[in-house]
N, CA, C and O atoms as a printed pandas DataFrame, in Angstrom:
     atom_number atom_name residue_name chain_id  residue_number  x_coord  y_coord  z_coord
0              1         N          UNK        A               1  107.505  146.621  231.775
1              2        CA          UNK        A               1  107.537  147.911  231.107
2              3         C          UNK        A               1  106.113  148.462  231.092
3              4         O          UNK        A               1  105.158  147.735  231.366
4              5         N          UNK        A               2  105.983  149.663  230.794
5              6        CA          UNK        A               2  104.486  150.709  231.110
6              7         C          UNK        A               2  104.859  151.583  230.129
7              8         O          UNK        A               2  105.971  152.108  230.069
8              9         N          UNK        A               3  103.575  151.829  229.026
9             10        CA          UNK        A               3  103.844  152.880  228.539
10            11         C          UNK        A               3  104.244  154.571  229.007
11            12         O          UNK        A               3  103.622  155.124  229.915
12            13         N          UNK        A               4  105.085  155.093  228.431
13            14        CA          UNK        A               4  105.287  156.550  228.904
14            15         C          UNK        A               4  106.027  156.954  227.837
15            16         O          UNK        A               4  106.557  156.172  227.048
16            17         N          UNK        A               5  106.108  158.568  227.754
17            18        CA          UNK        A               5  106.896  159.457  226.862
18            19         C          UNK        A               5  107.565  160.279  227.984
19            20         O          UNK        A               5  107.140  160.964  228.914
20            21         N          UNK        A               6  109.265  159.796  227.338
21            22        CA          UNK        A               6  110.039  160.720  228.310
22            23         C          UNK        A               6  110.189  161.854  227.655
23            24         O          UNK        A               6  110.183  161.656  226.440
24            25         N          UNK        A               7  110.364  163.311  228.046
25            26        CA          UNK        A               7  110.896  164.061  227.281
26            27         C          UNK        A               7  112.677  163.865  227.508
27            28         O          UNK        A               7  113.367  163.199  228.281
28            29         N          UNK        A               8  112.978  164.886  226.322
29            30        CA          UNK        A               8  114.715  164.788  226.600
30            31         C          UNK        A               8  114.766  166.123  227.290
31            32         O          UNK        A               8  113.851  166.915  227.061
32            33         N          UNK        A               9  115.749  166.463  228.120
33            34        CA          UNK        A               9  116.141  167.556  229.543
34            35         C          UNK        A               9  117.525  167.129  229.232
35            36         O          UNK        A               9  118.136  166.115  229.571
36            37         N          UNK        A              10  117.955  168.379  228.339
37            38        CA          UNK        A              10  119.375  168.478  228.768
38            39         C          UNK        A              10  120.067  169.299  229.944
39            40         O          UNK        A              10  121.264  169.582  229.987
40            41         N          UNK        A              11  119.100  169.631  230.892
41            42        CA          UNK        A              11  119.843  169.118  232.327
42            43         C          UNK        A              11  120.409  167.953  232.982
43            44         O          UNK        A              11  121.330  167.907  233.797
44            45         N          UNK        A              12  119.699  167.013  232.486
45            46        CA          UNK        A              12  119.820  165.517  232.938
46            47         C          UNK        A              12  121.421  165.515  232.707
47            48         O          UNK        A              12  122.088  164.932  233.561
48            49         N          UNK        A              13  122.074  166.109  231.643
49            50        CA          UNK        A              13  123.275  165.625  231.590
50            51         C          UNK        A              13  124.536  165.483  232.281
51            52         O          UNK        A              13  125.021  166.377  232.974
52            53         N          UNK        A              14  125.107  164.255  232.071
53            54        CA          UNK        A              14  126.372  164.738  233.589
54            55         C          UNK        A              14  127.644  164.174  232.889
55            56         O          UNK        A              14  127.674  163.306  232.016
56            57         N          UNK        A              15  128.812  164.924  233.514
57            58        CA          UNK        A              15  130.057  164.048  233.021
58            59         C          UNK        A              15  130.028  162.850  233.693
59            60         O          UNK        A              15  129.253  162.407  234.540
60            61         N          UNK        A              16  130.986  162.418  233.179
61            62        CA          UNK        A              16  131.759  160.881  233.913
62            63         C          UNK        A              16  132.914  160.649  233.842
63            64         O          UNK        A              16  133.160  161.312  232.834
64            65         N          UNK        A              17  133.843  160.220  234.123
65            66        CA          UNK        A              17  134.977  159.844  234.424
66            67         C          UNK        A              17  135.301  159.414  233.240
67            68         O          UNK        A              17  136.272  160.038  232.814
68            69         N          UNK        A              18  134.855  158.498  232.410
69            70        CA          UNK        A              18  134.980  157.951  230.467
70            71         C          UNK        A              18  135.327  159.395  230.033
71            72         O          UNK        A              18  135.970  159.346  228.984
72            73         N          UNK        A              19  135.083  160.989  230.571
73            74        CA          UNK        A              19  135.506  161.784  229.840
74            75         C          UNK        A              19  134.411  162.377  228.588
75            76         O          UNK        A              19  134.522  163.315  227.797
76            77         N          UNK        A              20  133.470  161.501  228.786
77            78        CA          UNK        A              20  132.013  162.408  228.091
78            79         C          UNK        A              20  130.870  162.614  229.202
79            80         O          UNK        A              20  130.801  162.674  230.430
80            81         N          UNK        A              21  130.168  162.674  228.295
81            82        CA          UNK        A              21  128.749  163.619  228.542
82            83         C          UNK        A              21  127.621  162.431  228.575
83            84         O          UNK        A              21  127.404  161.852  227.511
84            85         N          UNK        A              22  127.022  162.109  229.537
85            86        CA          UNK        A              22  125.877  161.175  229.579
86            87         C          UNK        A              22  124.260  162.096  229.950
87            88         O          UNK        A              22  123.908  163.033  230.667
88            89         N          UNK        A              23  123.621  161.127  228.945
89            90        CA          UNK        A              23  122.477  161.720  229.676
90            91         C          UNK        A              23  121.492  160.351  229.317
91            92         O          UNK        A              23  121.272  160.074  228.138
92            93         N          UNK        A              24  120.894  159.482  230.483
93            94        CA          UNK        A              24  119.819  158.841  230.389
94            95         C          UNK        A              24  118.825  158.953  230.093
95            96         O          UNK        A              24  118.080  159.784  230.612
96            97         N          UNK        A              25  118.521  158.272  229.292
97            98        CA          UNK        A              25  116.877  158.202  228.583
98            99         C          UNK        A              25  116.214  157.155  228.958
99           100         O          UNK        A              25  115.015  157.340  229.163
100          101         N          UNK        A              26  116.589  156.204  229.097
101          102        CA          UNK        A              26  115.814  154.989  229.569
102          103         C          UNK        A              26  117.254  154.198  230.186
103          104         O          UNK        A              26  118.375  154.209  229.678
104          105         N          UNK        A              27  116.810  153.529  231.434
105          106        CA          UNK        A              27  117.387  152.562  231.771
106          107         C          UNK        A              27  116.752  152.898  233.503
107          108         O          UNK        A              27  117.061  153.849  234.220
108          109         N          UNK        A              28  115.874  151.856  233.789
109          110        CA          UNK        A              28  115.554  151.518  234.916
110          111         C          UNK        A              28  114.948  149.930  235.342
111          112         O          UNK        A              28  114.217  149.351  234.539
112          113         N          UNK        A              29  115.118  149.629  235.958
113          114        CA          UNK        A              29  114.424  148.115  236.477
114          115         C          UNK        A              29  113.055  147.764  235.591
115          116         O          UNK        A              29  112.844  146.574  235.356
116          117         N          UNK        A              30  112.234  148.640  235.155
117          118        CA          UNK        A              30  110.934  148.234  234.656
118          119         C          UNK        A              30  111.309  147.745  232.769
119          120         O          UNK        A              30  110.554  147.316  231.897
120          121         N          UNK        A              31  112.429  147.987  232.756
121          122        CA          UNK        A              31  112.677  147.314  231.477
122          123         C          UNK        A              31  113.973  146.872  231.201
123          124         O          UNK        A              31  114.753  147.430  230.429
124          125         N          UNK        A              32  114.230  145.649  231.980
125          126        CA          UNK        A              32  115.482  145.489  232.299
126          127         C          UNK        A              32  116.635  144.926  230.636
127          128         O          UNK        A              32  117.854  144.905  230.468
128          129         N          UNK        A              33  115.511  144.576  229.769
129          130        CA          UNK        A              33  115.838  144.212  228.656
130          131         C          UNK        A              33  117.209  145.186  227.655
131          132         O          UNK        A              33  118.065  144.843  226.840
132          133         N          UNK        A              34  116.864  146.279  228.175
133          134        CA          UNK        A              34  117.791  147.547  227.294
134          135         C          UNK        A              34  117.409  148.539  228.297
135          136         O          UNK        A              34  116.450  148.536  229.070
136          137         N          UNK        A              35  118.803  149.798  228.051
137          138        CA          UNK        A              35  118.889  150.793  228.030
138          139         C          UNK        A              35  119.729  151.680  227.001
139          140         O          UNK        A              35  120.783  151.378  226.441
140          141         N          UNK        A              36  119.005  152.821  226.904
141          142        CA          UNK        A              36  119.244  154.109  226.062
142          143         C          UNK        A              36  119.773  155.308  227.061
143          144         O          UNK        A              36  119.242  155.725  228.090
144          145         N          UNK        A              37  120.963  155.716  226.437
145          146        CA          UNK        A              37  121.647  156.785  226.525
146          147         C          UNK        A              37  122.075  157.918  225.639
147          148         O          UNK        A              37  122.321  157.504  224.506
148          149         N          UNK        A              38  122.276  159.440  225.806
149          150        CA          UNK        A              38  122.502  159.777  224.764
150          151         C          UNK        A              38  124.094  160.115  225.415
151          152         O          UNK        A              38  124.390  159.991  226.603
152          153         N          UNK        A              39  124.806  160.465  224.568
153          154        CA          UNK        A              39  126.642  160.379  224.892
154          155         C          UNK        A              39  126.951  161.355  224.319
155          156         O          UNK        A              39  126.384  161.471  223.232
156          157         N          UNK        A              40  127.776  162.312  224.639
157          158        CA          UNK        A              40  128.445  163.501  223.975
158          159         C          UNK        A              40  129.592  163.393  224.309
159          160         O          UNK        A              40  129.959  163.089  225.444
160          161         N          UNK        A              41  130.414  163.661  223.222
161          162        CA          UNK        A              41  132.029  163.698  223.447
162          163         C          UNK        A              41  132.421  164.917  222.403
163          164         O          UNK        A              41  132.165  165.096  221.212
164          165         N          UNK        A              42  133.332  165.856  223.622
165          166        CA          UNK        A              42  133.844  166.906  223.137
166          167         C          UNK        A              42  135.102  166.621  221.912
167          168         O          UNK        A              42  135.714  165.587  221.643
168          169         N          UNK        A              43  135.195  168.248  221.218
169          170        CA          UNK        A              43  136.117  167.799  220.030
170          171         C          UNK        A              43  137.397  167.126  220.460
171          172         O          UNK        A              43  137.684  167.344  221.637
172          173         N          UNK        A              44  138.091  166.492  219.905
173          174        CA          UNK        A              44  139.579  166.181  220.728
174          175         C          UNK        A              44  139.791  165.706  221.544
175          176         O          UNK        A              44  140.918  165.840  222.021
176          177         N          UNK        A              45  138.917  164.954  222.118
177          178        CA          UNK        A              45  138.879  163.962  223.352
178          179         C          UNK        A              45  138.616  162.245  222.543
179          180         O          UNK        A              45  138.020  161.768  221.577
180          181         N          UNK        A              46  139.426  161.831  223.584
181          182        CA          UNK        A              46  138.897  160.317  223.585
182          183         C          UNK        A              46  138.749  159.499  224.576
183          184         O          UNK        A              46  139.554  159.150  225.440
184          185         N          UNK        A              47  137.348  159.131  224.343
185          186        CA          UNK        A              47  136.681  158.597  225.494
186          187         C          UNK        A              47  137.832  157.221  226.394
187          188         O          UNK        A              47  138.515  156.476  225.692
188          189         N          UNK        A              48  137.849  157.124  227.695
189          190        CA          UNK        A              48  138.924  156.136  228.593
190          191         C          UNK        A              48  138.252  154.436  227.423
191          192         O          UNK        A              48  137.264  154.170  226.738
192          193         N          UNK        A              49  139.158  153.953  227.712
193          194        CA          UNK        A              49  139.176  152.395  226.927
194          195         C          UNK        A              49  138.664  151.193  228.005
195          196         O          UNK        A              49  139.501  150.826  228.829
196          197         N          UNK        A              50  137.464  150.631  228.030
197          198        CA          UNK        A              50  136.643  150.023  228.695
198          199         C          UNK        A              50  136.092  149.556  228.525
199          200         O          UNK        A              50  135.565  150.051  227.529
200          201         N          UNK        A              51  135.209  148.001  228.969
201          202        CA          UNK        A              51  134.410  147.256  228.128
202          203         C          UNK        A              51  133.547  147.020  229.327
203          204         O          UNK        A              51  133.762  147.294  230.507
204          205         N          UNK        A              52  132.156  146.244  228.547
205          206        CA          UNK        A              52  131.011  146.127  229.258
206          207         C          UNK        A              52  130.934  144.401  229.687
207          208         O          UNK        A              52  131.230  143.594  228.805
208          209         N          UNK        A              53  130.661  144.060  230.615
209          210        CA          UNK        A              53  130.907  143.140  230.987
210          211         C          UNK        A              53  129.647  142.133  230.696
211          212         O          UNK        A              53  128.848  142.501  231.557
212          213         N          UNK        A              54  128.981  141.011  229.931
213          214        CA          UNK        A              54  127.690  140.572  229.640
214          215         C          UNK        A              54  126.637  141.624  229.319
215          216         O          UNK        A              54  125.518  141.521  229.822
216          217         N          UNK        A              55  126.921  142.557  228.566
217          218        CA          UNK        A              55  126.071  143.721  227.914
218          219         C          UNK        A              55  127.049  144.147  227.114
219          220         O          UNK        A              55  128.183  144.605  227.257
220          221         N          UNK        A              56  125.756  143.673  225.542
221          222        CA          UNK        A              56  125.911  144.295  224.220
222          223         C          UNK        A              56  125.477  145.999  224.406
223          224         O          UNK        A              56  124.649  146.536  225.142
224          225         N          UNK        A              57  126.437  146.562  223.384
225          226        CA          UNK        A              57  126.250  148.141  223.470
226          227         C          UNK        A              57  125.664  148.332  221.857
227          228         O          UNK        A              57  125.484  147.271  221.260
228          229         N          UNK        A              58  125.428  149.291  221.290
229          230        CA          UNK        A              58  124.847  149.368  219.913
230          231         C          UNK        A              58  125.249  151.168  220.134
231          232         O          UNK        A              58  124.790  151.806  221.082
232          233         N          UNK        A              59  126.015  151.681  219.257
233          234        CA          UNK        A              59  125.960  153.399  218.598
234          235         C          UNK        A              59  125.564  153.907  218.055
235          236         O          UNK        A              59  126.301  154.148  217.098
236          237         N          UNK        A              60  124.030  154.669  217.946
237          238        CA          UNK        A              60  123.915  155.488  216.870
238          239         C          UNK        A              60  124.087  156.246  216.502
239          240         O          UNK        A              60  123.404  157.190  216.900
240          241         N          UNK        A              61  125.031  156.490  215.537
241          242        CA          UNK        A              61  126.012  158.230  215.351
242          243         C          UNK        A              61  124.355  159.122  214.922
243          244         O          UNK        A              61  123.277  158.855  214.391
244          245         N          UNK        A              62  125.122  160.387  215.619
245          246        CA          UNK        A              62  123.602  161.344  215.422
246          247         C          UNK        A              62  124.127  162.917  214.700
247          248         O          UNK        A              62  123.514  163.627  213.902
248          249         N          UNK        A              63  125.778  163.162  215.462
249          250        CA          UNK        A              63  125.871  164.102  214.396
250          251         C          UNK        A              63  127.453  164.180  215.066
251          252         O          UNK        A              63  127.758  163.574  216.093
252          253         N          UNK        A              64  128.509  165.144  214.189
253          254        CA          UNK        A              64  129.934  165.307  214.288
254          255         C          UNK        A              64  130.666  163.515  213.910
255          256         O          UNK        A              64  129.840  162.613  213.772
256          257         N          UNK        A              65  132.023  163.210  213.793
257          258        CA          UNK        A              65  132.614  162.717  213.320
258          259         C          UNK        A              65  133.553  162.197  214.631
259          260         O          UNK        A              65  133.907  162.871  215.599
260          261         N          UNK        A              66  133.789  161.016  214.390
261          262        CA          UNK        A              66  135.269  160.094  214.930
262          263         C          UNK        A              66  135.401  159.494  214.486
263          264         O          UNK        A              66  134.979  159.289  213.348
264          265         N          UNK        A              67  136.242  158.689  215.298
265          266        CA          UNK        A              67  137.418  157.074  215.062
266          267         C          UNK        A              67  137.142  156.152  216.558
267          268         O          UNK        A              67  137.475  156.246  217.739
268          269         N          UNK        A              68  136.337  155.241  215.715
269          270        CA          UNK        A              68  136.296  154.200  217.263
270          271         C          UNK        A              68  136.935  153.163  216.703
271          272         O          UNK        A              68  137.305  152.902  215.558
272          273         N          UNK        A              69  137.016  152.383  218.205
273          274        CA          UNK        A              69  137.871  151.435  218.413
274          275         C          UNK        A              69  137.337  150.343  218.751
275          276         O          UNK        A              69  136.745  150.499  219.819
276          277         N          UNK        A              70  137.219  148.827  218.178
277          278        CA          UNK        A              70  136.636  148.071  219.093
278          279         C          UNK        A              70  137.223  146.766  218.855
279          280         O          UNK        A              70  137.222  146.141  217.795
280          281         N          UNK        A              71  137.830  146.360  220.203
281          282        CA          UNK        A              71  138.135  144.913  220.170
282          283         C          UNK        A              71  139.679  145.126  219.251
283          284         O          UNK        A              71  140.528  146.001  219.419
284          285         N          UNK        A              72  139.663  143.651  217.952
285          286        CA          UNK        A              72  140.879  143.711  217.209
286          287         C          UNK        A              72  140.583  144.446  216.112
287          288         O          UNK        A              72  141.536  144.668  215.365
288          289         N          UNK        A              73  139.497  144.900  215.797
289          290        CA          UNK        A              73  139.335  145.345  214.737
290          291         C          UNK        A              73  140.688  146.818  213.918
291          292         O          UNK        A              73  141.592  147.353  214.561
292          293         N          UNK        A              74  140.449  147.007  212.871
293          294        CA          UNK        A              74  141.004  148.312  212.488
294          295         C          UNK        A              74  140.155  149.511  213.411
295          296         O          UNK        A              74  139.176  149.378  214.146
296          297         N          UNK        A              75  140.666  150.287  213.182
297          298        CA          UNK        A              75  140.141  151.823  213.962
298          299         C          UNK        A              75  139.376  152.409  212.738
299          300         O          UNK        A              75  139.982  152.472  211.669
300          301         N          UNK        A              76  137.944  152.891  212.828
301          302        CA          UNK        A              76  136.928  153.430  211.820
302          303         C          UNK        A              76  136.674  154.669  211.632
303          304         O          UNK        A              76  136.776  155.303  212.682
304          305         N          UNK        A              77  136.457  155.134  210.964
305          306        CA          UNK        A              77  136.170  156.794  210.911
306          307         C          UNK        A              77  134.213  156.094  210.967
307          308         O          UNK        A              77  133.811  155.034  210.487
308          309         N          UNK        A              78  133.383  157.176  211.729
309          310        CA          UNK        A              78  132.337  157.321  211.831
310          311         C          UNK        A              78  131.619  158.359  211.728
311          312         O          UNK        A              78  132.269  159.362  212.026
312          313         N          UNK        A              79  130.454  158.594  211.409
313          314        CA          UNK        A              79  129.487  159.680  211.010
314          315         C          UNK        A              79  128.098  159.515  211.369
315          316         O          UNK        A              79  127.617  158.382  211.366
316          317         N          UNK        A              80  127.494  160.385  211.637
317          318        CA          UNK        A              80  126.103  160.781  211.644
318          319         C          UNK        A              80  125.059  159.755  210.408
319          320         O          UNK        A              80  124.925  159.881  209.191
320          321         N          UNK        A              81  124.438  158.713  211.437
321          322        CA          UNK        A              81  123.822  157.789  210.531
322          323         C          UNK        A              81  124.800  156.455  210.705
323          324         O          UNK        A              81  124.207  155.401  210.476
324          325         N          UNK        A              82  125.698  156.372  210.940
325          326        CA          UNK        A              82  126.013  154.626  211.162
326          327         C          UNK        A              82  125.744  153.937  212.465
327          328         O          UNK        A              82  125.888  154.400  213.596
328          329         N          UNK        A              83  125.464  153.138  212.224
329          330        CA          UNK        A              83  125.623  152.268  213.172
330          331         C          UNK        A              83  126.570  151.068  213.963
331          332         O          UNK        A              83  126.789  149.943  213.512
332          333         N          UNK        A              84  127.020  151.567  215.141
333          334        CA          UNK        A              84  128.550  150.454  215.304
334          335         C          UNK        A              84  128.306  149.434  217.001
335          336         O          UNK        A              84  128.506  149.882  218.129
336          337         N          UNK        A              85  127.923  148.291  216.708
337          338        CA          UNK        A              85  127.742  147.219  217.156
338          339         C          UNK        A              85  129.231  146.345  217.759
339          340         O          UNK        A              85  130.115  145.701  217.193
340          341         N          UNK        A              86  128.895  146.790  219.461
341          342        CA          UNK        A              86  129.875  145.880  220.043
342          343         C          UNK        A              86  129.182  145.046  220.999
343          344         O          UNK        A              86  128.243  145.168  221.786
344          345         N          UNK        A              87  130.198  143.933  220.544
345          346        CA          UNK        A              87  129.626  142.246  221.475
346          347         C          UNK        A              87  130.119  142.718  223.173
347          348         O          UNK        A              87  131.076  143.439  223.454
348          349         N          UNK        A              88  129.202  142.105  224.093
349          350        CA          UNK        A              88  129.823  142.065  224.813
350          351         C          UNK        A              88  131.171  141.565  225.695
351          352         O          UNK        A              88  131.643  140.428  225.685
352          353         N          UNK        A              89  131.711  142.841  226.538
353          354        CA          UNK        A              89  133.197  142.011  226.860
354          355         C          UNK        A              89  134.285  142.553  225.659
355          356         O          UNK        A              89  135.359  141.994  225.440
356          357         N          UNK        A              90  133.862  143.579  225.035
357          358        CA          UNK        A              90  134.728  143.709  224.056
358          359         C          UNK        A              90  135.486  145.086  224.387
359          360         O          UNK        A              90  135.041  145.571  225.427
360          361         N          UNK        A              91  136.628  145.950  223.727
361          362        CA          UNK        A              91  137.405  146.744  224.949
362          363         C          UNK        A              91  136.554  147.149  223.343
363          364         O          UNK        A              91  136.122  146.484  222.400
364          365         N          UNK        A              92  136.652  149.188  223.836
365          366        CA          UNK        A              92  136.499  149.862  223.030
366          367         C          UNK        A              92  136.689  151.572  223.628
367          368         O          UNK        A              92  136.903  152.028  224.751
368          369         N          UNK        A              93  136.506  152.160  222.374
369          370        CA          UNK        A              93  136.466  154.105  222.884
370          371         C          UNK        A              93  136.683  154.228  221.465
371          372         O          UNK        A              93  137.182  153.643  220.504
372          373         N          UNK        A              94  135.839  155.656  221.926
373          374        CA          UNK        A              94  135.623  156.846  220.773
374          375         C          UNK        A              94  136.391  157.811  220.676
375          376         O          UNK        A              94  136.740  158.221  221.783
376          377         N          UNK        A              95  136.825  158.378  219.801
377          378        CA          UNK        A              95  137.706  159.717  219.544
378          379         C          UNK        A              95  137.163  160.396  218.578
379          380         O          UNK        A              95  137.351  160.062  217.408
380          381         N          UNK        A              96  136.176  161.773  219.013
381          382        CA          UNK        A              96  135.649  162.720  218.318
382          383         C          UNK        A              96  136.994  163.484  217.562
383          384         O          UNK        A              96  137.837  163.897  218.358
384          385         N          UNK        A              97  137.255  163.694  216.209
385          386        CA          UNK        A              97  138.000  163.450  215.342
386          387         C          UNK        A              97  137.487  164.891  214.556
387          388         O          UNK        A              97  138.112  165.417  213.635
388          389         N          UNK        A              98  136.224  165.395  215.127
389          390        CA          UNK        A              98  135.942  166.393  214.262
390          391         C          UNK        A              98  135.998  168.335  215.092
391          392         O          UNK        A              98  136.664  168.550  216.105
392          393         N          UNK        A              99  135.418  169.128  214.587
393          394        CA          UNK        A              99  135.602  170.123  215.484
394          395         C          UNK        A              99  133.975  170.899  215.998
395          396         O          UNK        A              99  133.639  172.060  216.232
396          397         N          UNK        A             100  133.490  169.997  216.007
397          398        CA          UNK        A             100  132.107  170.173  217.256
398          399         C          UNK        A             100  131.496  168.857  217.565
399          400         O          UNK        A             100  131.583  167.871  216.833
400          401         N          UNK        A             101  130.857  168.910  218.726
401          402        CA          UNK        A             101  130.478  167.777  220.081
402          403         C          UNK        A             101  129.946  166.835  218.760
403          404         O          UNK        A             101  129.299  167.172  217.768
404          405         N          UNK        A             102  130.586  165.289  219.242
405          406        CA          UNK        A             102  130.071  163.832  218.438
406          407         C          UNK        A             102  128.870  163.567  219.526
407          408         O          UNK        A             102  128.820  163.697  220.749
408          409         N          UNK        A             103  128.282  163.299  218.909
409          410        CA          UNK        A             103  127.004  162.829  219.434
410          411         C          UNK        A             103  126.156  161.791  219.085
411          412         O          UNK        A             103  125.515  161.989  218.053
412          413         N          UNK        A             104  125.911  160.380  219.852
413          414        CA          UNK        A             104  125.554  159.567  219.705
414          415         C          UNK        A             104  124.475  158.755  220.478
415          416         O          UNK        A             104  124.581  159.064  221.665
416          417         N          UNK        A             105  123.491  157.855  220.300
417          418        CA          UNK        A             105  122.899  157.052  221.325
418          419         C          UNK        A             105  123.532  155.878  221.656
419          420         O          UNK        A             105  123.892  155.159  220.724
420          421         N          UNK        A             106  123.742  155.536  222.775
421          422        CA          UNK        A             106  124.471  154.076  223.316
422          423         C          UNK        A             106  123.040  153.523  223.662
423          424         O          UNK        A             106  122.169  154.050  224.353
424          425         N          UNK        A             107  123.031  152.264  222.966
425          426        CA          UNK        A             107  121.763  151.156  223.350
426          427         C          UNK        A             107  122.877  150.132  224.052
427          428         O          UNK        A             107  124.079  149.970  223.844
428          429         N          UNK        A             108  121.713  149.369  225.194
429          430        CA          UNK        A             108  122.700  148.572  225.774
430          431         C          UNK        A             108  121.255  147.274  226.183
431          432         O          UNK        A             108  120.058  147.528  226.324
432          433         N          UNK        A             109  121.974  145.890  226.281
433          434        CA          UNK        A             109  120.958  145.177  226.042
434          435         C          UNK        A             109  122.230  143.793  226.362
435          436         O          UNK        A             109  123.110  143.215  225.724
436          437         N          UNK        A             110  121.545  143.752  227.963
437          438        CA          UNK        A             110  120.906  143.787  228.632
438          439         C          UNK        A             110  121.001  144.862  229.642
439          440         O          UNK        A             110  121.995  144.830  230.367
440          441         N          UNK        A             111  120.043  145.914  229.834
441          442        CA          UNK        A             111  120.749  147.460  230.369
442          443         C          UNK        A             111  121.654  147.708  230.890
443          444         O          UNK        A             111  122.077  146.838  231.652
444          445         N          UNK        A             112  122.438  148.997  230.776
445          446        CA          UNK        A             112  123.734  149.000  231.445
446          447         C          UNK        A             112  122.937  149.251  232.940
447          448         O          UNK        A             112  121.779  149.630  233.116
448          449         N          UNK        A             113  124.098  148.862  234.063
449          450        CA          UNK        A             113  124.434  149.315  234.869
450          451         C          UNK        A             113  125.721  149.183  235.692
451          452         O          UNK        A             113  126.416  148.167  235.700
452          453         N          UNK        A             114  126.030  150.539  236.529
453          454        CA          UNK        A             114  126.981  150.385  237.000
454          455         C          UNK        A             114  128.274  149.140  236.937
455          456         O          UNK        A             114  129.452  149.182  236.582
456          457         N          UNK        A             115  127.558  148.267  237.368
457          458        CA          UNK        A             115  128.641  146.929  238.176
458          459         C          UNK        A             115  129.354  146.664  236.774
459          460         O          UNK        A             115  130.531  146.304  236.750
460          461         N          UNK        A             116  128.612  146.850  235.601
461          462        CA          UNK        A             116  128.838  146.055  234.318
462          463         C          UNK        A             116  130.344  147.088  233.333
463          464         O          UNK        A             116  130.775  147.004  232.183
464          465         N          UNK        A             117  130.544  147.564  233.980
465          466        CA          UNK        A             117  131.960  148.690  233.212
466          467         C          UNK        A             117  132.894  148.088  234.054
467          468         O          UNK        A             117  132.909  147.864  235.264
468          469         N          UNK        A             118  133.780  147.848  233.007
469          470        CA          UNK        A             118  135.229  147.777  232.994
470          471         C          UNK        A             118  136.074  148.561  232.367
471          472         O          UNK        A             118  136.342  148.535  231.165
472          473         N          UNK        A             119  136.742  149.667  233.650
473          474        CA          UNK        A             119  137.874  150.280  232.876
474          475         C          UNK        A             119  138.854  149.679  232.528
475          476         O          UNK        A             119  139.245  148.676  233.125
476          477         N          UNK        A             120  139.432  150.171  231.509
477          478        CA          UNK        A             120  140.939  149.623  230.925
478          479         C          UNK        A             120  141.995  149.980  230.819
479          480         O          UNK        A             120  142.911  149.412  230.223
480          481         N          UNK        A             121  142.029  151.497  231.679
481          482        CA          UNK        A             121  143.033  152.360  231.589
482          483         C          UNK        A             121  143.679  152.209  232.815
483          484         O          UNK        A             121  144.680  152.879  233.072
């Protein structure tokens, strides 16, 4: 790793097939330890059901409201300010529950990439 300040460019952002909004903040080879994403999911959507394969994910709700899902657990209502911690290998998705964009950071550790998603749908 090397110090730097990324700015945030919400150009960077792109859909994906999960049905939200990604935009990378960190995740490249020079810090293979974690990556940061920021995630947007429109009102009334819920993100496809998929798990990460040997990569822990971490959520930090940042603003708007859902119901995630993870593993056996009950289904949660979430908000701006919690934090929701899944093990890896565990199935999960979000359902923005409220009526403007949920918005969250996905930490992932050991960084996501590609190979490591498993859809479930």
């Amino acid at each position: 790793m090397h110090p730097v300040v990324k700015k945030f460019n919400p150009d960077d952002e792109f859909a994906t097939a999960e049905r939200c909004f990604i935009t990378e903040l960190a995740n490249n080879g020079c810090d293979p330890a974690v990556s940061i994403a920021r995630a947007r999911v429109e009102p009334g959507v819920t993100t496809a059901r998929h798990k990460l394969t040997g990569t822990a994910e971490r959520y930090i709700m940042v603003s708007g409201e859902g119901r995630i899902e993870i593993g056996d657990l009950e289904p949660s209502f979430v908000s701006a300010g919690d934090v929701i911690c899944i093990p890896p290998d565990t199935p999960q998705r979000i359902t923005n529950t409220g009526d403007t964009d949920l918005i969250f950071f996905a930490v992932c550790s050991p960084r996501f990439t590609p190979d490591c998603y498993i859809g479930l749908e």
